[in-house]
C-alpha positions in Angstrom: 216.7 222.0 142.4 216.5 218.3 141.4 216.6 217.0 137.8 213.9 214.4 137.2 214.8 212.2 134.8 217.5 209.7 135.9 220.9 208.7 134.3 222.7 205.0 133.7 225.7 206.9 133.3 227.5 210.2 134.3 230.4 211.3 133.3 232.8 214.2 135.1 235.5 215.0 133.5 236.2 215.7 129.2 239.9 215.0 128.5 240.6 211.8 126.8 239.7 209.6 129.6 235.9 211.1 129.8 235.6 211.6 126.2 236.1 208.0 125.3 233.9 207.1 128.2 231.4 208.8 126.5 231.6 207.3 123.1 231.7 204.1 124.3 229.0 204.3 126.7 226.9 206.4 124.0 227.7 203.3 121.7 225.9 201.0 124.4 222.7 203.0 124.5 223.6 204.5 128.1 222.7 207.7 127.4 225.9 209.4 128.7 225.5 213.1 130.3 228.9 214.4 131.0 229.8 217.6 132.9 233.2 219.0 131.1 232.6 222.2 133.3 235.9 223.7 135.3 236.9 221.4 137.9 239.1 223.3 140.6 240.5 225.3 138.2 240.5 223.1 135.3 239.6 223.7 131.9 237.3 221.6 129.4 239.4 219.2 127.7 241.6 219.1 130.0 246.0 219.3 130.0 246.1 219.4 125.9 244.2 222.8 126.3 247.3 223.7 127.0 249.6 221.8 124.5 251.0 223.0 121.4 251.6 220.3 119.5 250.7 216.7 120.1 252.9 214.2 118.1 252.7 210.9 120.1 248.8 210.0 120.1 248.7 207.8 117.4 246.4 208.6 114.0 248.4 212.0 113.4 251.4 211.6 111.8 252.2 215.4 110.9 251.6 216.0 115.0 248.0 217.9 115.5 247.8 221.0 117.8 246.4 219.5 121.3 243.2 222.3 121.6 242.5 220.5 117.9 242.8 217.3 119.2 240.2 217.8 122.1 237.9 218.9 119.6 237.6 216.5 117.6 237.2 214.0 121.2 233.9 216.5 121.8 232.8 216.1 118.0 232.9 212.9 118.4 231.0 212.2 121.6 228.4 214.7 120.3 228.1 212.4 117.1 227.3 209.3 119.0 224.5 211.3 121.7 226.7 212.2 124.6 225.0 215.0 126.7 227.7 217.1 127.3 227.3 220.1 129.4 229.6 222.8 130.1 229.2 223.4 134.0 231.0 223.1 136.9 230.1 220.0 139.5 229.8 221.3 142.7 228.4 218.0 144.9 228.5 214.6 144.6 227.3 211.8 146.9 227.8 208.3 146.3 226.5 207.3 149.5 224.0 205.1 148.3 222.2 204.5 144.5 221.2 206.2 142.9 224.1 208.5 143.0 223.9 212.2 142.7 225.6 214.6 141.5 225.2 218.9 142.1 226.3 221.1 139.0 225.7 224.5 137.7 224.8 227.8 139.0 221.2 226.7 140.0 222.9 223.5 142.2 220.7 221.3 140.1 220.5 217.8 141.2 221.1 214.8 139.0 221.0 211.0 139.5 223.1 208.2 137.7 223.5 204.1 138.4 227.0 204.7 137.8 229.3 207.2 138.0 232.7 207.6 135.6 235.1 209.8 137.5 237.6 211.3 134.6 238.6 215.1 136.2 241.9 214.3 135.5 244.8 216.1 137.3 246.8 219.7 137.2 250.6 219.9 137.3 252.1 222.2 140.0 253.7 225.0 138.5 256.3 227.7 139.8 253.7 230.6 139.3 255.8 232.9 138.0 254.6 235.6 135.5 256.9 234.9 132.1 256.6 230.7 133.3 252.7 231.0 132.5 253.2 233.3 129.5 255.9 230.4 128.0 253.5 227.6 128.9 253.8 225.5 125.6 255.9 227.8 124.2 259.1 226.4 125.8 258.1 225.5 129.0 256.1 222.1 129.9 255.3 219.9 132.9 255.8 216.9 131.0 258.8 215.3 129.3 257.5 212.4 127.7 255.0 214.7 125.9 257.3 217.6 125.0 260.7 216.3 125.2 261.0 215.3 121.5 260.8 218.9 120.3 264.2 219.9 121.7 266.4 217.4 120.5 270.0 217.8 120.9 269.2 221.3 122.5 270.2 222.6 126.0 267.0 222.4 128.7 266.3 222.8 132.1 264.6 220.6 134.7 263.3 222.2 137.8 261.9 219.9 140.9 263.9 217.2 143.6 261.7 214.2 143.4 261.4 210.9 141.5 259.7 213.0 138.8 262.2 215.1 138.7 265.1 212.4 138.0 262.6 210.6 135.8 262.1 214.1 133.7 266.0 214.4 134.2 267.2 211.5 132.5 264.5 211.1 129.8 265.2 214.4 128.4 269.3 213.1 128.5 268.4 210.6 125.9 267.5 213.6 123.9 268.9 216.4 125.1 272.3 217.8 124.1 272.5 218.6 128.0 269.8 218.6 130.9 270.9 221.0 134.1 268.7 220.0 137.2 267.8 222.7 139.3 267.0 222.0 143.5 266.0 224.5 145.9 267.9 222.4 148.6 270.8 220.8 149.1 269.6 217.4 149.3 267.0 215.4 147.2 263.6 214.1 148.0 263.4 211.3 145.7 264.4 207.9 145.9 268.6 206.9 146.4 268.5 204.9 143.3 267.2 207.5 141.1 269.6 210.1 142.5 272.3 207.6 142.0 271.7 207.4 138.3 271.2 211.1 137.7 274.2 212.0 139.3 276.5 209.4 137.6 274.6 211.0 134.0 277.6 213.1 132.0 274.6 214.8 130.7 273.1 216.2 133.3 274.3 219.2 135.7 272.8 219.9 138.8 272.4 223.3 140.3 271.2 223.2 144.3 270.0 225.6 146.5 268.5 227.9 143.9 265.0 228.5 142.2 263.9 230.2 138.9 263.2 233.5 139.0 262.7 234.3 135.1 262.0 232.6 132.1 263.5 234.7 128.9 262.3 235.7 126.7 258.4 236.6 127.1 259.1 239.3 124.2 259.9 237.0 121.8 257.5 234.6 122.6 260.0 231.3 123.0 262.6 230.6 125.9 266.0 231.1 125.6 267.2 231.6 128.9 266.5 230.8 132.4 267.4 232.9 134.8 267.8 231.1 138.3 269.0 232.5 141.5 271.5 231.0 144.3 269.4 231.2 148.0 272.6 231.0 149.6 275.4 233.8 148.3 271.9 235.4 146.7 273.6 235.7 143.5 271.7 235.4 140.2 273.2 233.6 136.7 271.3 233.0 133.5 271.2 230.0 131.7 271.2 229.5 127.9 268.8 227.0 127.7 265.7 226.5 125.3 263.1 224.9 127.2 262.4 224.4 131.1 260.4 221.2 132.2 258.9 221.8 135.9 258.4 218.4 137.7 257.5 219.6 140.8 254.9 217.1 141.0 250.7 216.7 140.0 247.6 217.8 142.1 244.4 215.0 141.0 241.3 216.9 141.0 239.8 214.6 143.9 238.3 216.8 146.4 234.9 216.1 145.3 235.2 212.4 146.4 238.0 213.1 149.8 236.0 210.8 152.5 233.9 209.3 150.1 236.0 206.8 148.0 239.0 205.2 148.8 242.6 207.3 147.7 246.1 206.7 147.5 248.3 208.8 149.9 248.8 211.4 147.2 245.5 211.7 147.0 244.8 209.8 143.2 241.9 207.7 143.1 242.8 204.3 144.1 241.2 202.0 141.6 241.4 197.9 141.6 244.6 196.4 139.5 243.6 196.1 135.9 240.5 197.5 136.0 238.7 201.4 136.7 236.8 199.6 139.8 236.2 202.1 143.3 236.1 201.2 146.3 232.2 202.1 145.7 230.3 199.4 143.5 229.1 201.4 140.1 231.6 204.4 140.5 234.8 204.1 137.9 237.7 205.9 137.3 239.9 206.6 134.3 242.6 208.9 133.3 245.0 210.9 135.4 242.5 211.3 137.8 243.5 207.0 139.2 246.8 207.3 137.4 250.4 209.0 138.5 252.7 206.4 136.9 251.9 207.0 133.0 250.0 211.2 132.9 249.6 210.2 129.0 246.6 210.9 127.0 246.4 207.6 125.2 247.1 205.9 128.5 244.0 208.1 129.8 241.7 207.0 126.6 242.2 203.5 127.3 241.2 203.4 130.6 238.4 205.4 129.8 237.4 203.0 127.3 237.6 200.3 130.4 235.5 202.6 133.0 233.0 202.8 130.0 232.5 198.9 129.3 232.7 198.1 132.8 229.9 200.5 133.9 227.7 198.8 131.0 228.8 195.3 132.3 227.9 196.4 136.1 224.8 197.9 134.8 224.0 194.8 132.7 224.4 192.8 136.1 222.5 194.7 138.5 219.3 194.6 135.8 219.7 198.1 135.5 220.4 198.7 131.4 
């Protein structure tokens, strides 16, 4: 099926990056449509979906619940005429302009000028039953976002890469102790980074040997980890209070693999200081383009820069 009227702008993707596209472009007269259906497994709204509370975006000073957050985003965009609709992309071709984009059950066909590419990405998790029944209730996949809640408590970090040391010795600024857990013997991640964990008082590490159980899914908060030793196969638990697994991010860019240029980890690669493809009039903001920063004000920003940059391209191209 093909949708007949055309768009200046399409949006895909509705966590912070996509939602402030939308505003902005919806302040521009753009006429924004915006698919926040599940990409690969993702939800509308995106990683706050699954947050508890959020108390570093600025504007809430008593921390605001991060489902709460994502609905006032939508409110907003609905206020200033984004089209949002809730269905899954399943196609996109940016091939030539206009590009188009497949979404829904029926496969219906849509054209834009541009395109805003906000699908953000999904931590890796252990996938483990009591680790998903703890997800923001003691266990996170980000320490900047979480890390502030256990102050001066004991915590576990679980993963052997930069993100891991990273995780590691932000949460020992805060953290009465931080015990690294490795499934191998050696680390991944850079010598330098290593170097500085290991010299850290505050942090233990623990190799060879995974999770196996996060207590205590009866009481609804974690209060122990229970990890197990792959070489003497022995178990031990571990009184700690929250477990952080930085075993690394997946972007949700398999819609655009072959299609637009991508780093080696497969984020978007997008031109330095801007939300620019390697396509003319397709953008990119949030997560999706960025594996240094994963914040959600870091995500809104640039997609208030993929939203003025499409009007701008559009502007040029005498296509607004």
């Amino acid at each position: 099926m093909t949708q007949n009227t055309a768009h200046k702008v399409i949006i895909i993707g509705s966590g912070p990056a996509g939602h402030t596209a939308g505003i902005y472009a919806a302040r521009a007269n753009l006429k924004p449509l915006m698919f926040e259906g599940l990409v690969r497994g993702g939800i509308p709204g995106g990683q706050l979906m699954i947050t508890n509370d959020v108390e570093n975006y600025p504007g809430f000073p008593a921390k605001i619940e991060g489902p709460a957050l994502m609905a006032a985003f939508r409110e907003q965009s609905l206020h200033q005429g984004v089209d949002i609709r809730t269905e899954d992309v399943n196609k996109v071709d940016v091939s030539q302009r206009p590009f188009r984009v497949w979404a829904g059950d029926d496969n219906v066909e849509y054209t834009a000028e541009t395109l805003i590419i906000a699908t953000g990405a999904q931590a890796k998790w252990l996938n483990i039953d009591s680790e998903q029944a703890l997800k923001g209730k003691g266990v996170s996949a980000c320490a900047v976002c979480d890390g502030a809640f256990f102050r001066n408590q004991d915590v576990m970090v679980v993963g052997g890469g930069d993100t891991a040391m990273e995780e590691s010795m932000y949460l020992s600024g805060l953290c009465k102790s931080v015990t690294l857990v490795h499934r191998r013997e050696e680390f991944r991640a850079s010598k330098a980074m290593v170097d500085r964990v290991l010299k850290n008082p505050k942090i233990h590490v623990v190799y060879n040997s995974g999770v196996e159980e996060v207590l205590d899914v009866s009481k609804g908060t974690v209060d122990g980890v229970k990890v197990k030793n792959f070489k003497t196969n022995e178990s031990q638990v571990l009184p700690v209070t929250g477990l952080f697994v930085a075993i690394g991010h997946t972007p949700n860019t398999d819609l655009f693999t072959g299609q637009i240029d991508l780093h080696d980890n497969g984020y978007i690669r997008t031109k330095p200081g801007t939300a620019q493809t390697s396509v003319p009039g397709v953008f990119a903001a949030g997560d999706v383009q960025d594996f240094v920063y994963r914040q959600a004000v870091t995500a809104a920003g640039s997609g208030c820069m993929a939203a003025l940059e499409a009007e701008r391209w559009l502007a040029a191209n005498g296509a607004h």
